[in-house]
C-alpha positions as CSV (number, residue, x, y, z in Angstrom):
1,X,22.9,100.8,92.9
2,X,25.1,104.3,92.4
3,X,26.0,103.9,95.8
4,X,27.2,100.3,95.3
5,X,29.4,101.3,92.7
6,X,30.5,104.0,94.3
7,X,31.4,102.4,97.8
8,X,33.5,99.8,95.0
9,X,35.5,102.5,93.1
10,X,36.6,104.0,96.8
11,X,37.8,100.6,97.9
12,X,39.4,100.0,94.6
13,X,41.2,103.1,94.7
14,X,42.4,102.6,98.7
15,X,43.5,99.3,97.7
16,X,45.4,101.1,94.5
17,X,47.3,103.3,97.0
18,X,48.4,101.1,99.4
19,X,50.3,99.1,96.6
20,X,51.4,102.4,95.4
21,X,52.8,103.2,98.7
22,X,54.1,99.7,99.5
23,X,55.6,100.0,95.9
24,X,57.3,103.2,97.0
25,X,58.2,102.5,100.4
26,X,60.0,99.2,98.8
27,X,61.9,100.6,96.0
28,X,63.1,103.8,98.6
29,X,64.2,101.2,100.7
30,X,65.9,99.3,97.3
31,X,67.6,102.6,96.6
32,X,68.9,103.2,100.0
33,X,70.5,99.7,100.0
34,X,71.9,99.7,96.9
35,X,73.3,103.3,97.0
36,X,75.5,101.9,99.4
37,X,77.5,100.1,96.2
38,X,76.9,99.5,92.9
39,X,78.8,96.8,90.6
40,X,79.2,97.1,86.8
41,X,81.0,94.5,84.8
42,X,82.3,95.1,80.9
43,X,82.2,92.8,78.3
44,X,84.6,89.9,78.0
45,X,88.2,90.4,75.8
46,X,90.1,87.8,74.7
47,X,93.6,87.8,76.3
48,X,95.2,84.6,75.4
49,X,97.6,86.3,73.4
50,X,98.5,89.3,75.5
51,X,101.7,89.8,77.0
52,X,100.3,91.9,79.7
53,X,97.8,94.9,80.6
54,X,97.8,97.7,82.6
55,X,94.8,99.6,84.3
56,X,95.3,103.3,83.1
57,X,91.9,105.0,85.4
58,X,89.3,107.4,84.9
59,X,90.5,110.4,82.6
60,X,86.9,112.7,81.7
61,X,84.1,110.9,80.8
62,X,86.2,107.1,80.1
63,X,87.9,104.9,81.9
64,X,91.0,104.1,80.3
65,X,92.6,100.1,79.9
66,X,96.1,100.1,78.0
67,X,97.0,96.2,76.6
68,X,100.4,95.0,75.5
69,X,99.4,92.5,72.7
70,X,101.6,90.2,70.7
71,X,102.2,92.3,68.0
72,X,100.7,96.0,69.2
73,X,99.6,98.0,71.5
74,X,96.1,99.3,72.3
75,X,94.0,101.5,74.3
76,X,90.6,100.7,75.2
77,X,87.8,103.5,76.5
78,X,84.6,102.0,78.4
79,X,82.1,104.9,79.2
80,X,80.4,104.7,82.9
81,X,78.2,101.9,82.2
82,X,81.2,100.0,81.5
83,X,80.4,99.6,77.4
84,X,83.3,99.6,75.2
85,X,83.3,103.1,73.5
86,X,86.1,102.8,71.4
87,X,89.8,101.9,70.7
88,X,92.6,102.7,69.2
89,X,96.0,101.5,68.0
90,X,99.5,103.2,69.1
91,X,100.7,103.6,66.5
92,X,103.8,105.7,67.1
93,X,105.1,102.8,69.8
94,X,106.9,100.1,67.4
95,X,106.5,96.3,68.4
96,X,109.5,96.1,67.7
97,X,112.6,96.4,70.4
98,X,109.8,98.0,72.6
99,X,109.5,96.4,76.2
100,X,107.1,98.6,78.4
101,X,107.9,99.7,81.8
102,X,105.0,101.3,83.5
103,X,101.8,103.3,82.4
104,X,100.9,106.2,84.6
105,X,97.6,107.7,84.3
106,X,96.8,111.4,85.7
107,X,93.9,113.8,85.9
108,X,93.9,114.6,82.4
109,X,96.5,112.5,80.2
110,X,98.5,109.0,81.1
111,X,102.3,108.5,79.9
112,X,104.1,105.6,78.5
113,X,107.8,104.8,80.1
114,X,109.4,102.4,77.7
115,X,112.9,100.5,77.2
116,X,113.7,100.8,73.0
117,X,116.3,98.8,71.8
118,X,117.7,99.7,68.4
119,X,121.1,98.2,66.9
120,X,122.3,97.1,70.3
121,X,121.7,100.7,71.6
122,X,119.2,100.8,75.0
123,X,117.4,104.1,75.0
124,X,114.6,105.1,78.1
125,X,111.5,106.8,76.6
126,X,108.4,108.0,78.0
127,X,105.0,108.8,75.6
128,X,102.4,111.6,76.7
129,X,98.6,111.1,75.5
130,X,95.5,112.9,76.0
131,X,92.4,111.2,77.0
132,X,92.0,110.6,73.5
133,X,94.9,108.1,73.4
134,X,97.0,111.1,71.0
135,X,100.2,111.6,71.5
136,X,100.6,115.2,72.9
137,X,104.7,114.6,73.7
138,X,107.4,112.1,73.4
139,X,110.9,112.3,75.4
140,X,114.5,110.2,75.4
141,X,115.0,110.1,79.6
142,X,118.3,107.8,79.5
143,X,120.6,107.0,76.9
144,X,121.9,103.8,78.3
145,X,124.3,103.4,74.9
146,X,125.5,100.1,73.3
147,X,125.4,97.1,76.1
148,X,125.5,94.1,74.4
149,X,126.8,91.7,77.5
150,X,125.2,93.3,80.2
151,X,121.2,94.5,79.2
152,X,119.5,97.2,81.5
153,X,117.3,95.6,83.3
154,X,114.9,98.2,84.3
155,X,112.4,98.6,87.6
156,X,110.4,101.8,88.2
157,X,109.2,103.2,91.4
158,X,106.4,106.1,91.7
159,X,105.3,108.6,93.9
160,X,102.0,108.6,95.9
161,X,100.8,111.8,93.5
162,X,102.2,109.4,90.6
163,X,103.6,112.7,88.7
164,X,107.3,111.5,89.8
165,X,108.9,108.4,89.2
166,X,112.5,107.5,88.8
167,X,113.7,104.3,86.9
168,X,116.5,102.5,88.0
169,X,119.1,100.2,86.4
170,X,119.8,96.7,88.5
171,X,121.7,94.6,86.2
172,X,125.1,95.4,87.5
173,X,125.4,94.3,91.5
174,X,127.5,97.0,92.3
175,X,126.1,99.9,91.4
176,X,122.3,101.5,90.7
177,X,122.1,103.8,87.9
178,X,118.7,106.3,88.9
179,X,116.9,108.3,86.5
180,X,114.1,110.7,88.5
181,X,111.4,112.4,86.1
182,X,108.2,114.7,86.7
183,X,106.0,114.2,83.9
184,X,103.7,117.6,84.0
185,X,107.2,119.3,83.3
186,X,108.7,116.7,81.6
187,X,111.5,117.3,83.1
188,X,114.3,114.7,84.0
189,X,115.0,116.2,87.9
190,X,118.0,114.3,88.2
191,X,120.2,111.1,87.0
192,X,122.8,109.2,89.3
193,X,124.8,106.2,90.0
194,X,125.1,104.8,93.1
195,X,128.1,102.8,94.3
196,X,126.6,100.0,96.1
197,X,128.6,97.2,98.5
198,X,128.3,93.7,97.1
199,X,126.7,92.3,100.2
200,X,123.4,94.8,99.8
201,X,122.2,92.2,97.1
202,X,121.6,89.5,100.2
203,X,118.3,90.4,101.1
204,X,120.0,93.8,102.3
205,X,117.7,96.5,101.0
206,X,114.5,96.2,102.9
207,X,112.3,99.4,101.3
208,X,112.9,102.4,98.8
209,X,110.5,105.1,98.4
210,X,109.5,108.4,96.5
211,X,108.6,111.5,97.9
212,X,105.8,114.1,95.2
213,X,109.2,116.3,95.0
214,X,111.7,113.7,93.5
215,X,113.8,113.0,97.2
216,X,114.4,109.0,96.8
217,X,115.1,106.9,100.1
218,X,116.6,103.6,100.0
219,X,116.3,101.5,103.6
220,X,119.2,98.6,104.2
221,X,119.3,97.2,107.1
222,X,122.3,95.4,108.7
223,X,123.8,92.4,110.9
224,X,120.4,91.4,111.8
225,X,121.3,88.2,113.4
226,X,120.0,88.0,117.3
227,X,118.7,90.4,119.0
228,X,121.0,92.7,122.0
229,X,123.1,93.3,118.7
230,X,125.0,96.6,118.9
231,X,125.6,96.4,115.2
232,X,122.1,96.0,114.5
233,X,120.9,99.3,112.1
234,X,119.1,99.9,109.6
235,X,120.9,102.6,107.0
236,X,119.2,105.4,105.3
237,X,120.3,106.6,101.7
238,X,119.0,110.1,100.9
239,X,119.1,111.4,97.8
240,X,117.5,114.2,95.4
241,X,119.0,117.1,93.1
242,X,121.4,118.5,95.6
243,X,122.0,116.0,98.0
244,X,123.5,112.6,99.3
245,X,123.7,111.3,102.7
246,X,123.2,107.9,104.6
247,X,121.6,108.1,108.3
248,X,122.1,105.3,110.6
249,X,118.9,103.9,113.0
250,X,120.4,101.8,115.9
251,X,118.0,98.9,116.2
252,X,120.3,97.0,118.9
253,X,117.8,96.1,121.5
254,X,115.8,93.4,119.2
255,X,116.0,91.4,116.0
256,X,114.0,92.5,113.2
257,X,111.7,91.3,110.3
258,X,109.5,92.6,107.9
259,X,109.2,95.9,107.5
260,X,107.8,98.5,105.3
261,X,108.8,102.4,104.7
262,X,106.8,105.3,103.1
263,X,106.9,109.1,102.4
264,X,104.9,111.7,104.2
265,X,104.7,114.4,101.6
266,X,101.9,116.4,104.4
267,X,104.5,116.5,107.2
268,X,107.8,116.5,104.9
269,X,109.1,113.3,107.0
270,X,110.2,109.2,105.9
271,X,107.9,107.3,108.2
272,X,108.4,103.3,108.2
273,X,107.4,100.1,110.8
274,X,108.4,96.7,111.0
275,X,108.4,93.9,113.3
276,X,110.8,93.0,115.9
277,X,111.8,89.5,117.8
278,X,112.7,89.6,121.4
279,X,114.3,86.0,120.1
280,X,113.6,84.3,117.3
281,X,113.3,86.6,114.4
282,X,110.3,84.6,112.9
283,X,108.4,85.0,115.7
284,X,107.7,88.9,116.3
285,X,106.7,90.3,119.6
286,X,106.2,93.7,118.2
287,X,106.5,96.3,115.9
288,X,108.5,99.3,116.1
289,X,107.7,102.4,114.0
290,X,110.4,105.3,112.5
291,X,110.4,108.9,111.9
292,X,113.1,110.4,110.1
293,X,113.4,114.2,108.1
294,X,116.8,114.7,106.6
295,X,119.0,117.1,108.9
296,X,117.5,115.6,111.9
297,X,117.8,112.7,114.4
298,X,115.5,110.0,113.6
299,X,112.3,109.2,115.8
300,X,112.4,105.4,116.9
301,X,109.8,103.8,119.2
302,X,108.9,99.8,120.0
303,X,105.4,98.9,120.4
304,X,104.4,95.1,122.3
305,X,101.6,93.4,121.3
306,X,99.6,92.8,124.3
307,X,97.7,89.3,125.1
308,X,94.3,90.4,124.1
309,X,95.7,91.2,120.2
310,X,96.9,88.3,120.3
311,X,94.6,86.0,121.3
312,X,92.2,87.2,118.8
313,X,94.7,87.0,116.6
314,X,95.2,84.0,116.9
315,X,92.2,82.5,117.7
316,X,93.3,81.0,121.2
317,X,94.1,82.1,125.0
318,X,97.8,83.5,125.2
319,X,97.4,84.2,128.9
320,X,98.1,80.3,128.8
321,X,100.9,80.0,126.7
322,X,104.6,79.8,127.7
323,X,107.1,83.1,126.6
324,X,108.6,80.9,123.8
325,X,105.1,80.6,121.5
326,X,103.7,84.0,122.2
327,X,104.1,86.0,118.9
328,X,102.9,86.0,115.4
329,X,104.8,84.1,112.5
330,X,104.1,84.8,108.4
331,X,103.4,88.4,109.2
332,X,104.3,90.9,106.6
333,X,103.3,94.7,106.5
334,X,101.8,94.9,103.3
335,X,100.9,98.7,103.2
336,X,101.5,102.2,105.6
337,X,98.5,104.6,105.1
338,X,99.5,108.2,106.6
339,X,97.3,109.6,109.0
340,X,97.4,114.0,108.9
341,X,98.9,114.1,112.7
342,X,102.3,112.3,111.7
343,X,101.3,108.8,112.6
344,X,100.2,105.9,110.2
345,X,98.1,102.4,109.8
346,X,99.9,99.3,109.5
347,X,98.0,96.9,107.1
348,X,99.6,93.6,107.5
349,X,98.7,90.2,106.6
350,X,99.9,87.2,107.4
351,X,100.7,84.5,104.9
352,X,103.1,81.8,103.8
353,X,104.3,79.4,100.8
354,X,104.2,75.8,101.1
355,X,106.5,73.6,98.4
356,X,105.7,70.0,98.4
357,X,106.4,67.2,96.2
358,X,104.4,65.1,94.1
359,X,103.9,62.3,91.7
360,X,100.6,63.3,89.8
361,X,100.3,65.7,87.0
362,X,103.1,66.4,84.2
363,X,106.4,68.1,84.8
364,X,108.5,65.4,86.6
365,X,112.2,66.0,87.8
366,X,114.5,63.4,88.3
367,X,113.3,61.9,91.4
368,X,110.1,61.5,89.9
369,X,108.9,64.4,92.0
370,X,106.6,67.7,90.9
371,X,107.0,70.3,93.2
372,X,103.7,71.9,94.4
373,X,103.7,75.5,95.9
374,X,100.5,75.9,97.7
375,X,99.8,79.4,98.7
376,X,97.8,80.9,102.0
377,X,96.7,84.1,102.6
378,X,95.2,84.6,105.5
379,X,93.8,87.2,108.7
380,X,94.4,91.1,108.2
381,X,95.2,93.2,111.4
382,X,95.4,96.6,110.9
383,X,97.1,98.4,113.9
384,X,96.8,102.7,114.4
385,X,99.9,104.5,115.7
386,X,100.2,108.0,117.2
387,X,102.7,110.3,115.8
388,X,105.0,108.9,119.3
389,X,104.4,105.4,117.7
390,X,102.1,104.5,120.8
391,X,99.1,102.5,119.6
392,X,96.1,103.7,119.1
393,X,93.9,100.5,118.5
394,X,94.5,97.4,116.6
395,X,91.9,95.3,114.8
396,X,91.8,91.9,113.2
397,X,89.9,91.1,110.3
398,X,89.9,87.3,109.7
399,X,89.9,85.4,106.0
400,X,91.3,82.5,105.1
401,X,92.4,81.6,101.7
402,X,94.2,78.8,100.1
403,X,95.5,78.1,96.5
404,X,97.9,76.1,94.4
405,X,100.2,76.4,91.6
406,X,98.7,80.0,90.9
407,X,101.5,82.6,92.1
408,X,98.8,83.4,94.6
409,X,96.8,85.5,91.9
410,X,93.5,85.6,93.0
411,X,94.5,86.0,96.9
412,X,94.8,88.8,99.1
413,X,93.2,91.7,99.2
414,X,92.3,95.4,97.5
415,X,92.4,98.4,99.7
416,X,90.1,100.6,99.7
417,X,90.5,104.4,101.2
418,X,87.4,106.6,101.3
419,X,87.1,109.8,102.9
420,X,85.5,108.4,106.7
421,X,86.8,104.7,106.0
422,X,88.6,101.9,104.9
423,X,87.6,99.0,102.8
424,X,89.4,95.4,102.6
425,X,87.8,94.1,99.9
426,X,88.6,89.6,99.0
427,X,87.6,86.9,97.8
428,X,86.2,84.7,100.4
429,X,87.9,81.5,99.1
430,X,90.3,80.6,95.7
431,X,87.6,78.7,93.2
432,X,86.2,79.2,89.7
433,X,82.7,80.1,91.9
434,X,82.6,82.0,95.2
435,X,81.1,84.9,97.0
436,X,83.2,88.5,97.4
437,X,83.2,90.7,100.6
438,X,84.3,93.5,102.4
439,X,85.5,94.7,105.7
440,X,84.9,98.6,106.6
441,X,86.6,99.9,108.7
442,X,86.5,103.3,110.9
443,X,89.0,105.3,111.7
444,X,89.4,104.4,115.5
445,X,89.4,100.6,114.3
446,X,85.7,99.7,114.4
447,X,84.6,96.6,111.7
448,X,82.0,95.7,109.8
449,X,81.6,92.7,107.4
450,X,79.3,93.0,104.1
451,X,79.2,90.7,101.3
452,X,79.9,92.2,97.8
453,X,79.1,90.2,94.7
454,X,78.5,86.5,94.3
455,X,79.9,85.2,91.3
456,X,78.2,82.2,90.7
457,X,77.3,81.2,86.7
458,X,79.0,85.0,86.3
459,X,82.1,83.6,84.4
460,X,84.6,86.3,87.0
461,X,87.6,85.9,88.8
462,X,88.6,88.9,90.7
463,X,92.2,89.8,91.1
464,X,91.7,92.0,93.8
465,X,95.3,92.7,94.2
466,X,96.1,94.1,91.4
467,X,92.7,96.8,91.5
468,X,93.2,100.2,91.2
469,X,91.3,103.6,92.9
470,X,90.3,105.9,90.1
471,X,88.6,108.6,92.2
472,X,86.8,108.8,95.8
473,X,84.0,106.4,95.3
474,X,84.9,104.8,92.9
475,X,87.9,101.6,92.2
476,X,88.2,99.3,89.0
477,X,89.2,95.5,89.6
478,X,90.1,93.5,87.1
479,X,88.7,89.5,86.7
480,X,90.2,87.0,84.6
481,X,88.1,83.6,83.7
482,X,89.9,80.9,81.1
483,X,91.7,83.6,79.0
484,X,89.4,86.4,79.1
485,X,89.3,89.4,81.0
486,X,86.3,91.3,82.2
487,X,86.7,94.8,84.2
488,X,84.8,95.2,87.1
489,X,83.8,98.9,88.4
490,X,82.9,99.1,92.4
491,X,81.0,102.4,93.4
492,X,80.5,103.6,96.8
């Protein structure tokens, strides 16, 4: 009988330990699969009456969400499980005759850059806060004076450590008055006016950029017309502290469309791409990729496309088609990431605007008509460039999105850069319920497709564009669902 029981308690034990290992081996595996990423959404606030918000980051132990309401402003702290810690009211920032330009966030404070208007009198301020949300400084940039016919209208461009910006003044067509400030030193570096032709206005200015140090570069281009042009250039303004030049970049042998330009800070160079047309400028054979350090001659190079690229791209055999149709159209160069060696990624993605008229819905002209924009956003290539602009692969990553009447808000995509990889992370289609993914990429152009979330009965709609990267692993996106906002926290 002992033995019985015996023999019984051994076989309940075995069976005991193999569910305790298949219980271990399952949730190792669990770990290993979700340690890849983990998603964490905050509660739902009510945004109906918000003029705007703006993603501050991660400073210490919060993450940071600054909101322009109707009659205040507030900061809002979630901790890293995405629970509201606390908030708290700016006080020292009147409602009134305040209109907010930007909020930078840094490693340990964020800053306020604001337009006041008092008595007629435009002023250009910028707030300093702790992590806290306390005001630790306070500084007048710009006194703009008394402009009662002609408003500042102000636009703000920042450098890729965000410590430098400069703020610049378009409401006269002649002229740009700059104002360039570091923020650790609080320190205006320097405030101009540039005299500016008339004809720049006319889709003239094609790029401006920022270097860490306060050197500001404005790209024109000019008499892009046909290609074989000899008075085809692009024009280079230069300016910081000391200096002022303009540099001229022949661009005679082809026609030219969008292009993009950016500032090394690593190599000390302004490095830029766009697409050229060997004839029609909407259809682009190419791209060609610049390389320019003040004092020197610029670097210029043109790159072809090649069949295969193409085809992929475009989902059918070029070999086949006639010189006329072999190109891309609705490609724009949406962002230039730097690579160490002096070359750079192209991230472009091709899309286009569609108006239509209509005689359903509310809003009728006087034809009876509604005009519809319906938006599409659609494949990604990404294409790798040696320092000699020589490429070094080229990858298409296809989506295809479609929406109407919505400025394209939920559309495009969120890049994401981690240290061995890149992440294009999208909605897979523009509807109240849909599924989120990713492409990662490597760095010699090698793909992988994951999905992310599915947001079905989840009440989120993920503005991917408008994310943000608050450390190495880690980015915040937020998602807005009939008038509230949720904020959604991605780690890697």
């Amino acid at each position: 009988m002992l033995s019985r029981v015996t023999t019984h308690v051994h076989q309940l034990i075995s069976a005991m330990m193999h569910r305790i290992s298949f219980l271990v081996l399952f949730f190792a595996a669990f770990q290993v699969s979700a340690g890849a990423q983990s998603i964490l959404v905050s509660e739902a606030l009510a945004i109906r009456t918000d003029y705007g918000y703006e993603l501050v980051g991660r400073l210490r132990d919060r993450i940071l969400l600054f909101r322009d309401k109707y009659d205040e402003f507030e900061v809002q702290a979630f901790d890293n499980q995405m629970q509201l810690s606390w908030s708290r009211k700016m006080d020292d920032l009147d409602r009134r005759g305040v209109q907010i330009i930007t909020v930078v966030g840094g490693k340990n404070d964020f800053a306020v850059i604001h337009k006041l208007r008092r008595k007629g009198v435009y002023q250009l301020r910028i707030h300093r806060y702790d992590p806290g949300a306390n005001l630790i400084d306070s500084m007048v940039l710009k006194d703009y004076g008394e402009r009662m016919f002609q408003p500042p209208v102000l636009e703000v461009l920042r450098s890729e450590d965000r410590n430098c910006f400069v703020v610049f003044n378009v409401a006269d067509r002649t002229r740009i008055e700059m104002t360039c400030f570091r923020i650790d030193k609080m320190e205006v570096l320097w405030d101009k006016t540039i005299q500016m032709p008339d004809y720049y206005y006319d889709s003239k200015v094609r790029s401006m950029t920022l270097s860490n140090e306060g050197d500001f570069f404005l790209v024109a281009e000019q008499n892009n017309r046909k290609a074989k042009n000899p008075e085809h250039r692009l024009e280079v303004f230069y300016l910081n502290k000391d200096n002022e030049l303009i540099k001229q970049v022949p661009l005679n042998e082809f026609a030219s469309g969008d292009m993009r330009f950016t500032y090394d800070n690593l190599n000390k160079q302004l490095v830029g791409a766009g697409f050229y047309a060997e004839k029609n400028r909407d259809r682009s054979n190419g791209v060609f990729f610049v390389r320019y350090q003040p004092g020197n001659d610029p670097f210029l190079h043109y790159e072809p496309f090649d069949e295969k690229f193409l085809s992929v791209l475009r989902r059918k055999d070029m070999a086949s088609e006639g010189g006329s149709d072999k190109g891309i159209s609705d490609s724009y160069i949406q962002q230039i990431i730097l690579r160490k060696d002096g070359g750079a990624v192209l991230v472009c993605e091709r899309y286009h605007e569609l108006q239509r008229g209509t005689t359903s819905g509310r809003g009728f002209w006087r034809d009876g008509m509604r005009m519809v924009v319906d938006f599409y956003h659609e494949d990604i290539f990404l294409i790798g460039l040696h320092p000699d602009g020589i490429a070094h692969w080229k990858t298409v990553v296809h989506k295809k999105q479609y929406s109407q009447d919505d400025e394209a808000t939920f559309s495009s995509y969120f890049l994401f850069r981690g240290n061995d990889k890149l992440r294009v992370l999208f909605n897979d289609e523009i509807k109240y319920e849909n599924t989120c993914s990713e492409y990662t990429i490597s760095p010699i152009g090698d793909f992988d497709r994951n999905g992310i979330i599915n947001t079905m009965g989840q009440d989120l709609r993920l503005r991917f564009r408008d994310g943000l990267q608050i450390s190495a692993n880690e980015c915040l996106i937020p998602s807005e669902f009939r008038n509230k906002l949720k904020l959604v926290l991605v780690k890697y």
